[in-house]
KOLRO-967467 format. One record per atom (N, C-alpha, C): residue in three letters; x, y, z. Coordinates in pm, whole numbers, plus 32768, in hexadecimal, padded with zeros to 4 digits. Atoms other than C-alpha are relative to their C-alpha. Layout:
<rs>
ALAXYZ...
</rs>
This chain:
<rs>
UNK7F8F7FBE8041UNK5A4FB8AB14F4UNK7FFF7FE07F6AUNK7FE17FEF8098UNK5A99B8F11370UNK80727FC67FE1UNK7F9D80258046UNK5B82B80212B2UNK8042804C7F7FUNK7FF47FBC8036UNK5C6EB8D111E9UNK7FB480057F53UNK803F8027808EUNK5BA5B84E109BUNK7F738077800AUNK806A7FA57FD2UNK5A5DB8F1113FUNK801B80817FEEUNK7FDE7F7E7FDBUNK5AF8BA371192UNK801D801F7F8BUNK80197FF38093UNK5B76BA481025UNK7F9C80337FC5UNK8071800F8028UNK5A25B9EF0FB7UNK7FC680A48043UNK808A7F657FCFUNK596BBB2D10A1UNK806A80447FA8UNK7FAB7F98805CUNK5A8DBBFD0FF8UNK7FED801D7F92UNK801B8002807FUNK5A18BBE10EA9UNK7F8C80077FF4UNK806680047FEDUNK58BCBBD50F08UNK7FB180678059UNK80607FA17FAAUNK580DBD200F77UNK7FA77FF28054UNK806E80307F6BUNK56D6BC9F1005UNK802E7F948044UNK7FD3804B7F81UNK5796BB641097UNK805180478097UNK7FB87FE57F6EUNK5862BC591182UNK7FDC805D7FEDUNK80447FA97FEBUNK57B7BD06125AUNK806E8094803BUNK7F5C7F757FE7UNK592BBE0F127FUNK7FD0805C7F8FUNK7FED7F9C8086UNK58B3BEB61143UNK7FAF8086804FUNK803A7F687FE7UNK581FC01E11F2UNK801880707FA4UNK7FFB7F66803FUNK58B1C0FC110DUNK7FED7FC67F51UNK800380338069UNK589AC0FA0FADUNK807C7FD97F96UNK7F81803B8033UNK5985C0450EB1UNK807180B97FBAUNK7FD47F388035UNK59DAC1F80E2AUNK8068800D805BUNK7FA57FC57F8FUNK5A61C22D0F8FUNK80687FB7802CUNK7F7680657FF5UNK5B13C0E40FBDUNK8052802A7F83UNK7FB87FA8804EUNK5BB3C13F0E65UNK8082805C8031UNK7FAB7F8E7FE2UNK5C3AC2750ED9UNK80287FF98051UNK7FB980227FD4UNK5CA3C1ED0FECUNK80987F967FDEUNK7F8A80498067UNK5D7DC0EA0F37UNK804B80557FD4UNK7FCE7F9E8071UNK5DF6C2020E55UNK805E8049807DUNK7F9A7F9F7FA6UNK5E6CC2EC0F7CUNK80607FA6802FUNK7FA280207FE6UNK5F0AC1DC1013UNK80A77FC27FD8UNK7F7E80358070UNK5FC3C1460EF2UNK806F80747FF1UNK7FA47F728022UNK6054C2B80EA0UNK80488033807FUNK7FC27FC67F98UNK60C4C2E71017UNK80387FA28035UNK7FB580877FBFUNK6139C1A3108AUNK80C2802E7FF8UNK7F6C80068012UNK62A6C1CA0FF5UNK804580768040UNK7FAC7F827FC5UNK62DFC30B10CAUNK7FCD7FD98092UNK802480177F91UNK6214C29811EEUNK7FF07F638029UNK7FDB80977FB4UNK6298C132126DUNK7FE57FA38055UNK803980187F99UNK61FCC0561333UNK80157F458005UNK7FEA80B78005UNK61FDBED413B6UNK7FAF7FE0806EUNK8046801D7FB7UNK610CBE2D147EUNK80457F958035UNK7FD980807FA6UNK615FBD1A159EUNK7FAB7FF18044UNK807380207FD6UNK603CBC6015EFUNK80227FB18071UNK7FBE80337F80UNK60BCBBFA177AUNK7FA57F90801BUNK806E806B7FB6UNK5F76BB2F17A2UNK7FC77FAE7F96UNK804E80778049UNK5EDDBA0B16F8UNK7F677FF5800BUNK80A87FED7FD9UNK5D89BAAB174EUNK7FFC80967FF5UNK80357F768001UNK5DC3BC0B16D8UNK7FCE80347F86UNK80487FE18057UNK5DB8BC8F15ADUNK7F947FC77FA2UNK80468080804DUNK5D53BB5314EAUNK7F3A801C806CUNK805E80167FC5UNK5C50BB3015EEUNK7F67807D7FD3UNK80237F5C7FF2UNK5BC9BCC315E8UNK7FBC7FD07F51UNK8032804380B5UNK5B97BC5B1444UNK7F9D7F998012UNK806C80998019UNK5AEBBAE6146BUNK7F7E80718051UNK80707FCD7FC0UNK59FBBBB9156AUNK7FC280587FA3UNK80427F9A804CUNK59A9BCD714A9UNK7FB67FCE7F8DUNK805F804B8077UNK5942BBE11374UNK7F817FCC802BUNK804F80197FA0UNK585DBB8914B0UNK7F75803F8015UNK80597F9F8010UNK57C6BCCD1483UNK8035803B8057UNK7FC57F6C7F6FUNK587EBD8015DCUNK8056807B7FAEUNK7F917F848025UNK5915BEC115DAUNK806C7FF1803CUNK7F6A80047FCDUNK5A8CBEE7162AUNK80298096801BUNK7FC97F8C7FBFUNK5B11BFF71734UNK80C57FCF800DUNK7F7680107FF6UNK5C93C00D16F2UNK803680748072UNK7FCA7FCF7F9CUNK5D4CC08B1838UNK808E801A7FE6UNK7F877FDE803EUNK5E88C11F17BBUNK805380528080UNK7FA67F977FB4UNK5FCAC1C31887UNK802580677FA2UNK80097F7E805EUNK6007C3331810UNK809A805B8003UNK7F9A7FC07FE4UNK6192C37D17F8UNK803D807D7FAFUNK7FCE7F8F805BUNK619AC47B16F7UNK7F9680017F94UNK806A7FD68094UNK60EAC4D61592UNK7FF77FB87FAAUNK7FEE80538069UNK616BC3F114ACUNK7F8C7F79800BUNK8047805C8002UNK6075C2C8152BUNK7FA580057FD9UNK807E80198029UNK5F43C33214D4UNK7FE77FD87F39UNK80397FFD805EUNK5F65C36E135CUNK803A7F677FE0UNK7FDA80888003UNK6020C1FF136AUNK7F757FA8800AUNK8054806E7FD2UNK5EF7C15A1421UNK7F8D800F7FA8UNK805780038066UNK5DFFC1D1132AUNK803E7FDC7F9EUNK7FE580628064UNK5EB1C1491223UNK802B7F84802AUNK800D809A7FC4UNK5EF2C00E12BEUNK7F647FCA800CUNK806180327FE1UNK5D8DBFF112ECUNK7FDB80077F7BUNK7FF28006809EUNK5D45C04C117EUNK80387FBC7FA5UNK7FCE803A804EUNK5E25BF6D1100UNK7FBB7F488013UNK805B809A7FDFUNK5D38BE3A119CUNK7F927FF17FAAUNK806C80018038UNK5C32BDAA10EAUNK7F8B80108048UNK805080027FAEUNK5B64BD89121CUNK7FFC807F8044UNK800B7F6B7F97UNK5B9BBEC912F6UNK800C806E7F91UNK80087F70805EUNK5BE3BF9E11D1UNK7F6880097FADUNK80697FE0800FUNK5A6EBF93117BUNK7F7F801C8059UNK8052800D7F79UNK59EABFE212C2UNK802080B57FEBUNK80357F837FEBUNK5955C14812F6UNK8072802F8054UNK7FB57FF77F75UNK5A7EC1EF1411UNK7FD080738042UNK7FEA7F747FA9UNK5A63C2FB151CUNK80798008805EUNK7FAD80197F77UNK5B53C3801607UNK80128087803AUNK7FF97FAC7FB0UNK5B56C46216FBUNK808580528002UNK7F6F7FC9800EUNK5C58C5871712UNK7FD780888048UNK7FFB7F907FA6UNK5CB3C68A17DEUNK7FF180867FB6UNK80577F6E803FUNK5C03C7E5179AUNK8079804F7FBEUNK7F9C7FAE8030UNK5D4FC8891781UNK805A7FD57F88UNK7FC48038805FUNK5DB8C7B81659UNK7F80803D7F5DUNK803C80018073UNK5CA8C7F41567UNK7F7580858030UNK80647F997FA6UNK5B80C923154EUNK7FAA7FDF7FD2UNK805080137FDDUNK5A6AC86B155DUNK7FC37F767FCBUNK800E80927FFAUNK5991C72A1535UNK7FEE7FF67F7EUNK80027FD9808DUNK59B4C6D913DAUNK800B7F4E7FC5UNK7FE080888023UNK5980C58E1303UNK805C7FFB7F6BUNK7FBC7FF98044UNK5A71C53111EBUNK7FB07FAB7F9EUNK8056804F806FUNK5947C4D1109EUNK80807F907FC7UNK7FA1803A8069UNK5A86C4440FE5UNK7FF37F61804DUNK8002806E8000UNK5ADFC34C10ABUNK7FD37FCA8084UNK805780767F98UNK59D4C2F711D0UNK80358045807EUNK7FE17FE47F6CUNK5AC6C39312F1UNK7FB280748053UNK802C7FB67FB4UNK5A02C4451408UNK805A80378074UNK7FB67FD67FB9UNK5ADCC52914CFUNK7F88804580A6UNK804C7FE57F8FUNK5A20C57E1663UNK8059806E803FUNK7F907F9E7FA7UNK5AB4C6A71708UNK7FEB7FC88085UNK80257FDC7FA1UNK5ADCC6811876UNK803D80438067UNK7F9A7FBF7FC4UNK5B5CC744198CUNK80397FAF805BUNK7FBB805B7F9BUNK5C5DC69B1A4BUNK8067806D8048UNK7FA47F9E7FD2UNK5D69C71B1B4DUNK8033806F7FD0UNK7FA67FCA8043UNK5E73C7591A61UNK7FB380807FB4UNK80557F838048UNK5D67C851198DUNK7FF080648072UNK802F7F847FB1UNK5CFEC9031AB7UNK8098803B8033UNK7F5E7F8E7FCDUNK5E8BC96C1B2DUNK801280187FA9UNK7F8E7FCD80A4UNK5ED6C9A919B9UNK7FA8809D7FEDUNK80677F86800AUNK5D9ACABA1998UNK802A805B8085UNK7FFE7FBA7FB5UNK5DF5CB1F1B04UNK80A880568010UNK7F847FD27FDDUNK5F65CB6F1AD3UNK800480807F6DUNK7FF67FC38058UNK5FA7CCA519FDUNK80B080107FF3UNK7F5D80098043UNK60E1CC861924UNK804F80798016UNK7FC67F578021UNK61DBCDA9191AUNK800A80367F75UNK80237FC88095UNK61B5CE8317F2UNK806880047F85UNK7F927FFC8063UNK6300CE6C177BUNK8030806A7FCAUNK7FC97FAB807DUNK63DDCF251679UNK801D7FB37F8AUNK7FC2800E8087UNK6469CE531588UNK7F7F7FC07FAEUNK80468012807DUNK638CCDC6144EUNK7F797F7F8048UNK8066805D7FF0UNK633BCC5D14FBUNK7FB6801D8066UNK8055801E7F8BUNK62EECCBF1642UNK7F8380527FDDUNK80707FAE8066UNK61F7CDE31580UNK7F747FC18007UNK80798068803EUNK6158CCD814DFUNK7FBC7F798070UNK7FFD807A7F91UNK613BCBBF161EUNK7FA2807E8054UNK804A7FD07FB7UNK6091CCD716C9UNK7F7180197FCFUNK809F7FEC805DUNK5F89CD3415A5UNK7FDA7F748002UNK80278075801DUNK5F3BCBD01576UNK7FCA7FC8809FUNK8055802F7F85UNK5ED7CBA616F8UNK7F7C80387FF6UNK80627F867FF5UNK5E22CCD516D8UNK7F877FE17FAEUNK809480328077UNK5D42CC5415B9UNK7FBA7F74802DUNK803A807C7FC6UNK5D2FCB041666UNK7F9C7FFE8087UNK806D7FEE7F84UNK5CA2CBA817A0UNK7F80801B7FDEUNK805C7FD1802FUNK5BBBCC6016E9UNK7F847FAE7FCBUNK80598097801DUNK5B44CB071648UNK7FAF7FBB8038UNK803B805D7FA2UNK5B1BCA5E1768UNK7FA780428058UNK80457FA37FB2UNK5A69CB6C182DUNK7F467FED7FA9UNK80707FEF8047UNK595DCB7A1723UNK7FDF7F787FE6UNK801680757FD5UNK5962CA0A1734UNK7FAB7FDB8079UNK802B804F7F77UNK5918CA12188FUNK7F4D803C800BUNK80557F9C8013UNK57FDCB381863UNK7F747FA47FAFUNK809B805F8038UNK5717CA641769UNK7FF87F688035UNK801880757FAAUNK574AC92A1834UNK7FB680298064UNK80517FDC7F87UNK56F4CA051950UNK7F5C80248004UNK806F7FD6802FUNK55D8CA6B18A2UNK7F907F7E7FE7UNK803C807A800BUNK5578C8E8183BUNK7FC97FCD809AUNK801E80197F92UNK5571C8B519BDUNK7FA7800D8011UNK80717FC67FF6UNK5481C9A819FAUNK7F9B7FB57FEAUNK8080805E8057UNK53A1C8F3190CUNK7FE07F908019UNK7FE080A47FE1UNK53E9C7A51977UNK7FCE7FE68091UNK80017FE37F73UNK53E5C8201AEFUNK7FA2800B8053UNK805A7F897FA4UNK52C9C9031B4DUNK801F800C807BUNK7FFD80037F83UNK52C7C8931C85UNK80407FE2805BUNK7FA67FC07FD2UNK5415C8D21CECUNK804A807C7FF0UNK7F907F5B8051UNK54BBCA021C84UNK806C7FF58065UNK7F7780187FACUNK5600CA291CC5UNK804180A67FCAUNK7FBC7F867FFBUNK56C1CB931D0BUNK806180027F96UNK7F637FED8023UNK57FCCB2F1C96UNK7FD97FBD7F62UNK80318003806CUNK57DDCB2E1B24UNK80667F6F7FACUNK7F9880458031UNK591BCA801AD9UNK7FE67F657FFEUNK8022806D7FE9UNK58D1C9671BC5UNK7F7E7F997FC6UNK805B802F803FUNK5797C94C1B16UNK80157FD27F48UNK7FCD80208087UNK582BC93019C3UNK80547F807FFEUNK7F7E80838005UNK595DC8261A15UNK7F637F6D800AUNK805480777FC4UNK581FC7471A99UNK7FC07FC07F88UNK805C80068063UNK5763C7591983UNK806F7FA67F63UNK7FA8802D806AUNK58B0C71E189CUNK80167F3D8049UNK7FD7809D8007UNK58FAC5CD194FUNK7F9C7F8D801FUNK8092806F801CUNK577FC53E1961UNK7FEA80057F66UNK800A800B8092UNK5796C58817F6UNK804E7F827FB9UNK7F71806A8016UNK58CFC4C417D6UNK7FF77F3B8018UNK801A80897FBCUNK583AC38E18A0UNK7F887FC37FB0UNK8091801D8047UNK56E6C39A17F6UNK80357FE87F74UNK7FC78001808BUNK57BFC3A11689UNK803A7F7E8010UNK7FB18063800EUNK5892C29316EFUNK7F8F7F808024UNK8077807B8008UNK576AC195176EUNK7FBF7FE97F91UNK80558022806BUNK56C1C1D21653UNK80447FB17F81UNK7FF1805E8096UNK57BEC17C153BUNK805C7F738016UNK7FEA80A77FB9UNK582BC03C1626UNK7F8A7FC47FF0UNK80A8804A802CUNK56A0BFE615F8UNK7FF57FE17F9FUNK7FF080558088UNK56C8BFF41481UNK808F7FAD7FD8UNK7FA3806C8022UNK57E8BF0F1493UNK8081808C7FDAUNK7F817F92803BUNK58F0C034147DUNK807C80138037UNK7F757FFD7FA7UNK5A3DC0971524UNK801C8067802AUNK7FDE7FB27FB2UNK5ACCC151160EUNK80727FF67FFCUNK7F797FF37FC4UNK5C1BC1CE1666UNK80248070805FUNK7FE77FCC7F59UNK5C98C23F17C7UNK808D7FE6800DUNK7F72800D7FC8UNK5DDEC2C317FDUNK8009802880A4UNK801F800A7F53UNK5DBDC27E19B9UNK80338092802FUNK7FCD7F787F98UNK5E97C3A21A0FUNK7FD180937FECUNK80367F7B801DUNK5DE8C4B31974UNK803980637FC9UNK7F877FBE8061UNK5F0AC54218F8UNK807A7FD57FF1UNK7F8880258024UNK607FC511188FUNK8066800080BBUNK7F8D800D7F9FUNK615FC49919ACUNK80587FAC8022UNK7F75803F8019UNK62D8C42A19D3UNK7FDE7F7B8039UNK800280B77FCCUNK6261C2D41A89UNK7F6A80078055UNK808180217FC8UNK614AC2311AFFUNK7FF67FDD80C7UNK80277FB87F69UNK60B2C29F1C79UNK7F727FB3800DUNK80CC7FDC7FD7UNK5F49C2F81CA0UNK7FBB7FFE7F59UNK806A802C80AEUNK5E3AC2AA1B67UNK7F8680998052UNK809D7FB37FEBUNK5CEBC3A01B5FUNK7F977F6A802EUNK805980567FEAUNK5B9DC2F71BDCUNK7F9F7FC07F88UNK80588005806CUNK5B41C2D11A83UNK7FB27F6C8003UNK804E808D8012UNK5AF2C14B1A8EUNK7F7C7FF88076UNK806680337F8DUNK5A21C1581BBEUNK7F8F804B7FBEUNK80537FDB8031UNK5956C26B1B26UNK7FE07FD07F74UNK80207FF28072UNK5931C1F719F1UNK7FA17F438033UNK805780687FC7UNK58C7C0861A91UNK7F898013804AUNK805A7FEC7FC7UNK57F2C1151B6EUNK7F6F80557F9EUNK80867FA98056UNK571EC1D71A65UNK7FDF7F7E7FC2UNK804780838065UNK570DC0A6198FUNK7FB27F95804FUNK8079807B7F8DUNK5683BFD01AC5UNK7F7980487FD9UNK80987FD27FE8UNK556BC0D81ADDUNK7FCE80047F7AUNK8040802E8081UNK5531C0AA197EUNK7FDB7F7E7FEFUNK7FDD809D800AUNK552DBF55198FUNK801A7FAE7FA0UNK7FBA8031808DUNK55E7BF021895UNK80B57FF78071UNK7F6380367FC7UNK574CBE4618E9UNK806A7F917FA6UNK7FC28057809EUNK579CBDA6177AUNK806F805E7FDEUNK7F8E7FC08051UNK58E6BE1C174FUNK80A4800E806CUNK7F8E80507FCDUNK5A64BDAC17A2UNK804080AD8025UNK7FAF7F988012UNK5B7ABE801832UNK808D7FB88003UNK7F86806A8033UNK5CC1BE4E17E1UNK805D80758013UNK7F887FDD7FC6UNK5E22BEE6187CUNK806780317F78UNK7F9A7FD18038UNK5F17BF9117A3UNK8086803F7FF1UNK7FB07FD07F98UNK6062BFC217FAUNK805D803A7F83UNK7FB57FF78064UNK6132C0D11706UNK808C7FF7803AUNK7F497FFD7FDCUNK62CCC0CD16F1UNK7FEB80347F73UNK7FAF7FEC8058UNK63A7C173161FUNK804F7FFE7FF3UNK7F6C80368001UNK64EEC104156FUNK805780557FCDUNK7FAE7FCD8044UNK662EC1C01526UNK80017FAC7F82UNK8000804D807CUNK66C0C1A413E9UNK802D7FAB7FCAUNK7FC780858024UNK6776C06D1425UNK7FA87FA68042UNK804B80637FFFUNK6631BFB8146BUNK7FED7FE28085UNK800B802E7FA5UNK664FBFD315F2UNK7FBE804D8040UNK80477FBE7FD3UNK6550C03D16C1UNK800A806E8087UNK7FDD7F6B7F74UNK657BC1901778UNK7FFE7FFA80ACUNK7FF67FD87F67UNK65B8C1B21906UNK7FCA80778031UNK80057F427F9CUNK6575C338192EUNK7F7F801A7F74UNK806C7FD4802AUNK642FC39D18BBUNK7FE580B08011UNK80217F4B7FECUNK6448C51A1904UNK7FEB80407F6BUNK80297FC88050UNK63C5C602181CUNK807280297FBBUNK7F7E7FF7807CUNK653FC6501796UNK80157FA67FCEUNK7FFD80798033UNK6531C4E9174AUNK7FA07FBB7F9EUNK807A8040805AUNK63F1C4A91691UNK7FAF80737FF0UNK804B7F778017UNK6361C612165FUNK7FDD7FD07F53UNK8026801380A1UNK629BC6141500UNK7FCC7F687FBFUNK8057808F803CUNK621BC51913FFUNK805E7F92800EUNK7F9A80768033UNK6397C45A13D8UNK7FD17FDE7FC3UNK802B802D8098UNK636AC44F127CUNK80817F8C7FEDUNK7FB78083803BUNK640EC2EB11EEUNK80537F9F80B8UNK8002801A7FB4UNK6443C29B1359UNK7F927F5E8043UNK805880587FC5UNK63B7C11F13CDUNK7FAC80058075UNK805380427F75UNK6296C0F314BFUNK7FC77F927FF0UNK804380787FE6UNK623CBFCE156CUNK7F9E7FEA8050UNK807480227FB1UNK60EEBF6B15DCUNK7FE67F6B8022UNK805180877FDAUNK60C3BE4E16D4UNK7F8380058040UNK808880228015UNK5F6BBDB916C7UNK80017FB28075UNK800A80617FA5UNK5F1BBD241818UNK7F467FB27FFFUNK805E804B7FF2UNK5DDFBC671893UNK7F7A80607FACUNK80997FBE8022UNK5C6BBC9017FFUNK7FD57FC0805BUNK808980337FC4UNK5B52BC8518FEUNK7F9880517FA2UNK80BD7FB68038UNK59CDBCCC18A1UNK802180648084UNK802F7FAD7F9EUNK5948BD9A198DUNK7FE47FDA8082UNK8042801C7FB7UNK58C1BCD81A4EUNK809B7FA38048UNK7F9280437FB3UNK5A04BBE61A94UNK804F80878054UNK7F957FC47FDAUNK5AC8BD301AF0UNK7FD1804F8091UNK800A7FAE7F5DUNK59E3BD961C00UNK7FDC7FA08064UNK800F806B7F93UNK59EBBC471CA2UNK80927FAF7FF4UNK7FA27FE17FF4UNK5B50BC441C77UNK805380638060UNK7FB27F997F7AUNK5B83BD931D54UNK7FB87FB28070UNK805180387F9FUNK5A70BCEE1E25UNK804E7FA58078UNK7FD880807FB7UNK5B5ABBB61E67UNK8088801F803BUNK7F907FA77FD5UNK5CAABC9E1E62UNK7FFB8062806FUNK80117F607F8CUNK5C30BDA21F78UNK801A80707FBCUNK7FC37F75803EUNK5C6ABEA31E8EUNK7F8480537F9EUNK80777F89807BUNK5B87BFC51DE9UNK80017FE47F5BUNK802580308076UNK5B36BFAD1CABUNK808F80697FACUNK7F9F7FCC8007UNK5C61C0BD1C86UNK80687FD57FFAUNK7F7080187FCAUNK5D55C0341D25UNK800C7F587FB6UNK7FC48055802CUNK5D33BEF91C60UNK800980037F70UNK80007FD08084UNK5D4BBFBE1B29UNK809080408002UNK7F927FCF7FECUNK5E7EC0471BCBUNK80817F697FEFUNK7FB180AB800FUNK5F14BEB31C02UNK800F800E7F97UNK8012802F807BUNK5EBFBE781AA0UNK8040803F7FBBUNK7FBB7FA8805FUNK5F6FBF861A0DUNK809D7FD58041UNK7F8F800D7FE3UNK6089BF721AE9UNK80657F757FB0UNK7FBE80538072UNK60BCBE131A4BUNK804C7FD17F81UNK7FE47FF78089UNK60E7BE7918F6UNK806C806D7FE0UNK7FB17F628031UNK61A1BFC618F7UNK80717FC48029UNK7F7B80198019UNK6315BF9318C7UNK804E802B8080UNK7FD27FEF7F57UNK6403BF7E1A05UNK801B80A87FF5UNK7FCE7FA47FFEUNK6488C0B319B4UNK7F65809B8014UNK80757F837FFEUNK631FC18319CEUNK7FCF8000809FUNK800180127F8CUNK62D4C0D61B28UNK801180818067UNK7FF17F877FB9UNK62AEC1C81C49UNK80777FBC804FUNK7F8E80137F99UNK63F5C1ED1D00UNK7FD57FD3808BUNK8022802B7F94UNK6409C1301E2BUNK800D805E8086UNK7FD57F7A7FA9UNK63F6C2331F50UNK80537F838076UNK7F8580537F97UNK6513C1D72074UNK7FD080368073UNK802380077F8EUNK64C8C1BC21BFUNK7FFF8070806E
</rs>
């Protein structure tokens, strides 16, 4: 472990820490965005564990990559957690990716400025959002809520089409009918193969479990198992994961009960979020951890979160 004098020391020292992936331009502009957005977008960290975040940092000066496992109650967290991470000396010079649902963004795209790699992939929530057609409306917004699917389908379709097409290539010697199915496949071996790789150069990840926005925490996606399981067959397993549990506070500083989308819809501009930081494992502790727990590599990504997320996000207790 790094005495805070050390850690200093790599901080000031490019080639002493091996966190530097991106270049000092992009850290920069990261600094810069976050300084200029902080005072509208609020945030406070509570580090629950004496082995999390601290820990997730001393490692990475180690050389590991860091997979952050985040809960996903609305919009406002993400542009928080990238500036929270930007505002570190250690993680804010680490390369990031993060995976995101197809129906959020049109297409796989990296951000030169400042290092962020965005992964499309298709998850549930994308496939009922493409499969439900809106009503057309009359008045101005609904107009516009309908064109804006309409261009997003269109996106993602042609998304799926040159993925489907990468298959092919990739494939031969399967072909697959269904064009679609052959496209989503192709989008989330892309996604797995992107994310091993910039955990290999010492980089970061971020994983919001549920795949999309929902009022309390249930069911997670299989993202950790797949994303462990590709990195076994790589054999590569240098790199921590670490639990993230968001809340958000009214405006007398107390943290919300009702998470519904009339309750936290949008960015909540000047609105506090709180991120507790639970345990860091490597890789290797966390799958001899479910090992010793009886539990999938899921379901103890599901524990871990549950820990951190605020009583009030908790899945209701069902009654008998």
């Amino acid at each position: 472990m790094h005495t805070p004098e050390e850690i200093l020391l790599c901080r000031s020292d490019a080639i002493a820490n091996p966190t530097n992936t991106i270049p000092w331009s992009a850290y920069a502009a990261r600094r810069a965005i976050s300084f200029l957005s902080t005072p509208i977008i609020p945030k406070k960290i509570l580090d629950s564990s004496a082995d999390g975040l601290s820990r997730a940092k001393e490692l990475a000066l180690e050389g590991y990559g860091n997979v952050f496992l985040a809960s996903h109650p609305g919009q406002g967290e993400i542009p928080r957690l990238l500036t929270l991470f930007a505002e570190d000396p250690i993680l804010g010079r680490k390369e990031l990716g993060i995976p995101e649902s197809v129906e959020h963004i049109k297409g796989w795209h990296s951000n030169k400025l400042t290092r962020i790699t965005v992964f499309p992939i298709p998850t549930e929530a994308s496939v009922e959002y493409f499969a439900t057609k809106p009503p057309l409306g009359t008045d101005k917004k609904e107009l516009a809520a309908y064109e804006k699917m309409l261009r997003k389908k269109a996106a993602y379709e042609q998304m799926l089409r040159e993925a489907a097409l990468e298959y092919t290539t990739k494939h031969p010697e399967k072909p697959r009918k269904d064009i679609k199915r052959a496209g989503q496949v192709v989008l989330l071996e892309n996604c797995l193969d992107g994310e091993t790789e910039l955990l290999r150069r010492n980089g970061m990840v971020l994983i919001f479990l549920q795949g999309s926005r929902y009022p309390y925490l249930e069911t997670i996606t299989n993202a950790v198992s797949m994303l462990v399981n590709r990195t076994n067959r790589a054999g590569f397993d240098k790199y921590t994961l670490t639990a993230i549990g968001v809340g958000i506070q009214d405006k007398q500083g107390k943290d919300l009960t009702d998470y519904t989308d009339a309750a936290v819809a949008g960015y909540n501009i000047r609105r506090r979020y709180t991120f507790n930081v639970g345990r860091t494992f490597t890789c290797l502790e966390y799958q001899q951890e479910a090992q010793k727990s009886g539990l999938t590599l899921d379901e103890l990504a599901l524990k871990q979160l549950g820990l951190v997320v605020p009583a009030g996000y908790r899945a209701p207790r069902k009654t008998p």
